[in-house]
N, C-alpha and C positions, 0 to 999 in steps of 0.2 A: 855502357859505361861501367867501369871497374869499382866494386863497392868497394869501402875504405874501414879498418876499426882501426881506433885508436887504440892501446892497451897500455896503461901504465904499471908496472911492475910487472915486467913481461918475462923478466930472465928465469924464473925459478918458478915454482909449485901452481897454484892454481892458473896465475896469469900465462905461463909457459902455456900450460893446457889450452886454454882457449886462443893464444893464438894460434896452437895448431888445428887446432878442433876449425879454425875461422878461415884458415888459409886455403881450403879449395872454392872460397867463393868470395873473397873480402882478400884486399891487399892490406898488409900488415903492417903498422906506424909503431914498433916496439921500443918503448921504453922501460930504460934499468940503468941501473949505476955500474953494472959488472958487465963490462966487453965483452969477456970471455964468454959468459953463460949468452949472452946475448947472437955472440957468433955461431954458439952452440945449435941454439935455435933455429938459427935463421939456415943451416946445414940441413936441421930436421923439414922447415918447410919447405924449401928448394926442394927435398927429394921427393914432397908428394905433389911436387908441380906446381909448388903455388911463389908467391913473393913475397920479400919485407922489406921495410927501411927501416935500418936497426939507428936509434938515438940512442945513444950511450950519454945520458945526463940525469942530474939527480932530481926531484920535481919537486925541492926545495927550493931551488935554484930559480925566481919569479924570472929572473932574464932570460934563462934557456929557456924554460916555460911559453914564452912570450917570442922565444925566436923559433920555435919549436912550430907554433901554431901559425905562427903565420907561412913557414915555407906549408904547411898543408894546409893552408887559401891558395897560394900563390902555386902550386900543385896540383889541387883538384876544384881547391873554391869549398867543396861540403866535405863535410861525415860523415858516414851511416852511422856509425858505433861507436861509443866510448864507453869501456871495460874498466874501472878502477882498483887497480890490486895491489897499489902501490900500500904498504904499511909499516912502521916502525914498532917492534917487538919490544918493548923493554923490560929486563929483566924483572922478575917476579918481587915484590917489596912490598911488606908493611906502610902502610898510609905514613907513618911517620920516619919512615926509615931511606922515601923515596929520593935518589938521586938524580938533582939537581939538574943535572947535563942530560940525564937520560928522558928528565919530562922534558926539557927543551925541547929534546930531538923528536919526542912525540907528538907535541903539540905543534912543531914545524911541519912534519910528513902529514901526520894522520889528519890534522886540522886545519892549520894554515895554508898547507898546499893543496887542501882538497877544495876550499873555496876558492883560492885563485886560478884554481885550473875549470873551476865550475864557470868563471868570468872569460876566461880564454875561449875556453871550449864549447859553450851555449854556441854565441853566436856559428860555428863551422855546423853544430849540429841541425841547425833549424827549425821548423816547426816540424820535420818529417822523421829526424834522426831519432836513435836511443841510448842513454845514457844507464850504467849499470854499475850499484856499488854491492857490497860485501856484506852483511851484518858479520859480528862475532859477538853476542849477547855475554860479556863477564862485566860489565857495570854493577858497581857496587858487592864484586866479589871478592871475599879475604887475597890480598897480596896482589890483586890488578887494578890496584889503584893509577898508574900512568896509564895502561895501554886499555882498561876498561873506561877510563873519561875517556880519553880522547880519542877513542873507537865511536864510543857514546856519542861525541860533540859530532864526528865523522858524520855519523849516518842520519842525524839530528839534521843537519845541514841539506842534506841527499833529501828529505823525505820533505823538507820544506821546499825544494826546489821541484819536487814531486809533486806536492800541492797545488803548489802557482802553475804548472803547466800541462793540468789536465785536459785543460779544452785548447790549449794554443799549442801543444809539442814545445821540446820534443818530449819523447816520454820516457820517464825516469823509473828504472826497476832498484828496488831492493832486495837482494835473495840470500836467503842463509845458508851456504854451501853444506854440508855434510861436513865430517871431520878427515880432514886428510894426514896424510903422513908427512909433510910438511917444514921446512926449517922452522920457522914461525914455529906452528904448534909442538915441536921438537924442545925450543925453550921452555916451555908452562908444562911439559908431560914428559921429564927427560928417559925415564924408567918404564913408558907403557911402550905394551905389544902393537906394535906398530903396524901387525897383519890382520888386523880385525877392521882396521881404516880404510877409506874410500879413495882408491887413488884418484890423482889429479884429472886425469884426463876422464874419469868416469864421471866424475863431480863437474867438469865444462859440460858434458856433455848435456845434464843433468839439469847443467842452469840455463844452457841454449833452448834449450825445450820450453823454460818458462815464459821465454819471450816472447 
């Protein structure tokens, strides 16, 4: 039977990576808001022989979410893998200078959508499957005030859903990737030497190993 991962934020940097790093042994469920990069992808696993189902939807979006999940019941019925890479960057800001629309949009992706995908997606994963989110430790650091809460709240969430399914699965990793080259980390470090960084696909690799 054909293993399955999910990947939410699949088109670009870390999540790219692991779905190809996943795709000779696990069919590909890739999610992203960008077609494009998404088609990109899906070019790069094809050619090392593997497959994907590209979803082009935002995982804001509790509908698509929800229609998302159920064509992968209605498809294979389980999970093996869900990879959470989905994230909203928002620009760097003084606690009091923060706009408005940009915490919305963070506390939409980074928080709110990470627990309704956690209700979606329990059940496809099982007591057998594994769920895997992201740390990026800048909580309570000068100027990331949006995207360090609600990173914070993110993985807050992850580590409590961690807790409650030790002995019953599925099992939940938290891993704190290296620093990569990245569009994300491109906004918060627009000036650093970008060759001293961990590219992406060494960093999948790196987190595969942890599992």
């Amino acid at each position: 039977m054909t293993k399955t991962a999910l990947i939410t934020g699949a088109s670009r940097g870390l999540g790219a990576a692991l779905a190809e790093a996943l795709a000779p042994t696990h069919h590909i469920v890739a999610v992203a808001k960008t077609t494009g990069a998404l088609e990109e992808l899906d070019d790069r696993i094809q050619a090392k022989g593997g497959s994907a189902t590209l979803a082009p939807m935002d995982v804001t979006n509790q509908d698509a979410m929800a229609t998302l999940c159920r064509g992968i019941f209605e498809r294979w019925g389980t999970l093996d893998m869900w990879l959470h890479a989905a994230i909203h960057a928002a620009p760097l800001a003084p606690a009091d200078h923060i706009d408005a629309k940009d915490f919305a949009k963070s506390v939409a992706c980074n928080v709110t959508a990470t627990a309704t995908l956690i209700t979606f997606v329990a059940p496809l994963l099982g007591d057998a499957g594994q769920a895997v989110f992201f740390d990026d430790p800048n909580a309570g650091q000068k100027f990331y005030g949006s995207y360090g809460a609600t990173k914070a709240a993110q993985i807050s969430l992850a580590r409590s859903w961690q807790a409650e399914t030790q002995k019953t699965g599925p099992k939940v990793h938290v891993v704190t990737p290296p620093a990569m080259p990245t569009a994300t980390r491109a906004r918060f470090y627009p000036g650093e030497n970008r060759t001293t960084l961990t590219q992406p696909s060494d960093a999948a690799l790196a987190v595969l190993q942890q599992l």
